[in-house]
C-alpha positions in Angstrom: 0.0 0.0 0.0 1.1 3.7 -0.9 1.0 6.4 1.8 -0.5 9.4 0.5 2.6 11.3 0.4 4.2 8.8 -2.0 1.3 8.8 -4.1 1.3 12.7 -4.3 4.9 12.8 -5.3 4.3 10.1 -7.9 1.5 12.1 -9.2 3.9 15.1 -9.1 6.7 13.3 -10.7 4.2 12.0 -13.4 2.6 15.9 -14.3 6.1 17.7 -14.4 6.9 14.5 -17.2 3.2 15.8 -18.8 4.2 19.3 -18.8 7.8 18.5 -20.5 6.2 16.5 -23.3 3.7 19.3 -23.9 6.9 22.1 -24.0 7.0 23.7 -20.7 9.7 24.3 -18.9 9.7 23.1 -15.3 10.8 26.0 -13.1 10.4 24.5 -9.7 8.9 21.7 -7.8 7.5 21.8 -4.4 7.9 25.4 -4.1 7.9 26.2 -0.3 7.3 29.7 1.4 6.1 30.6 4.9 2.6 31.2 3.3 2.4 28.0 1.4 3.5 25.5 -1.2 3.5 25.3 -5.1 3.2 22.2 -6.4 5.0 22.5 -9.9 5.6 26.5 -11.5 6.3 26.0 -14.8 6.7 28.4 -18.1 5.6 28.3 -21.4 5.9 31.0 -24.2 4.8 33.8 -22.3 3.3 32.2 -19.4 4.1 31.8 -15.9 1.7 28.8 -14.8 1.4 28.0 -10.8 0.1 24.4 -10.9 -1.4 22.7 -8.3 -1.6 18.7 -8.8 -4.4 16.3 -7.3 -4.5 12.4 -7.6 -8.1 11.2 -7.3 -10.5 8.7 -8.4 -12.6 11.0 -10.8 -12.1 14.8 -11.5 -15.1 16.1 -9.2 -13.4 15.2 -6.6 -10.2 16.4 -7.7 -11.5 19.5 -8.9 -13.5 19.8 -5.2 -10.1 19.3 -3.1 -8.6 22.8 -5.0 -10.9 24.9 -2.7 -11.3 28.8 -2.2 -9.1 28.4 0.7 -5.8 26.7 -1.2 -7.1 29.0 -4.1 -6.0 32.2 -1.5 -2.8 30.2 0.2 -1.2 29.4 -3.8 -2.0 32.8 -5.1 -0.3 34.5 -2.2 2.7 31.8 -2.6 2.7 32.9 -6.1 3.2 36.8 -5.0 6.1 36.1 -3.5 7.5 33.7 -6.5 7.0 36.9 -8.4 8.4 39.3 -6.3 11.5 37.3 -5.4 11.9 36.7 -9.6 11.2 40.0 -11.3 12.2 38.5 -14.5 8.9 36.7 -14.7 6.7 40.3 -14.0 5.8 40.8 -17.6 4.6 36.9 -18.2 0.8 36.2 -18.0 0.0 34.2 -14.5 -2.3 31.0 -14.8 -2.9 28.9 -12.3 -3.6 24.9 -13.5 -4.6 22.1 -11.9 -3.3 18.5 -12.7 -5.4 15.9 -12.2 -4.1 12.6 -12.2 -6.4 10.0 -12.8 -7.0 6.5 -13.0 -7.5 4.4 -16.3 -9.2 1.8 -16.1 -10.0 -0.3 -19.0 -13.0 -3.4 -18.1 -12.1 -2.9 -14.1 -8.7 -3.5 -14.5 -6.1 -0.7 -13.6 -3.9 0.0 -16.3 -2.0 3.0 -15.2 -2.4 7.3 -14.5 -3.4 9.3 -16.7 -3.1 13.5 -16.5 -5.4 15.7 -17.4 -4.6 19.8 -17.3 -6.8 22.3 -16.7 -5.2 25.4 -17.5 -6.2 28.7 -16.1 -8.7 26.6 -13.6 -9.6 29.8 -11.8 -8.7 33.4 -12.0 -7.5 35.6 -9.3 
């Protein structure tokens, strides 16, 4: 049995793979401050993209465990990314969610799949 940490790092490791593959380039993982954490920031083109990853069984209930409160406690995490790295000022923010999901294919589990939801919600 996986702990949940280890599955929220595998699901981590597997949306920062995601990201590369679709062209972005992985600025930081587990981005720590006093205020909070930032699961992956990444950049693409002109765009700065705070990413929150979630491993559930369906997307509702992914979508349901990025509440208004984390909403708040990644945007202010985000402030201070910006401020310490005034090279990324002039980039449009988004901030994604990951979802990590389950495939199944006639009950059997074949593996995770992401899906991205960019821009997920606005500040």
């Amino acid at each position: 049995m996986v702990s949940n940490h280890k599955s929220g790092l595998i699901a981590e490791r597997i949306a920062i793979w995601f990201l590369r593959l679709k062209g972005y380039r992985v600025l930081e993982h587990r981005y720590k401050t006093k205020l909070g954490e930032i699961d992956i920031i990444a950049a693409k083109n002109k765009t700065i993209h705070f990413i929150e990853v979630k491993r559930r069984p369906d997307e509702l209930t992914a979508l349901e465990a990025v509440n208004l409160k984390s909403q708040k406690r990644i945007q202010k995490t985000a402030e201070l990314f910006l401020i310490k790295n005034k090279k990324f000022t002039n980039k449009n923010i988004y901030f994604d969610v990951i979802i990590i999901l389950p495939k199944k294919i006639a009950g059997i589990n074949i593996g995770l799949i992401p899906k991205h939801i960019i821009n997920a919600w606005q500040i």
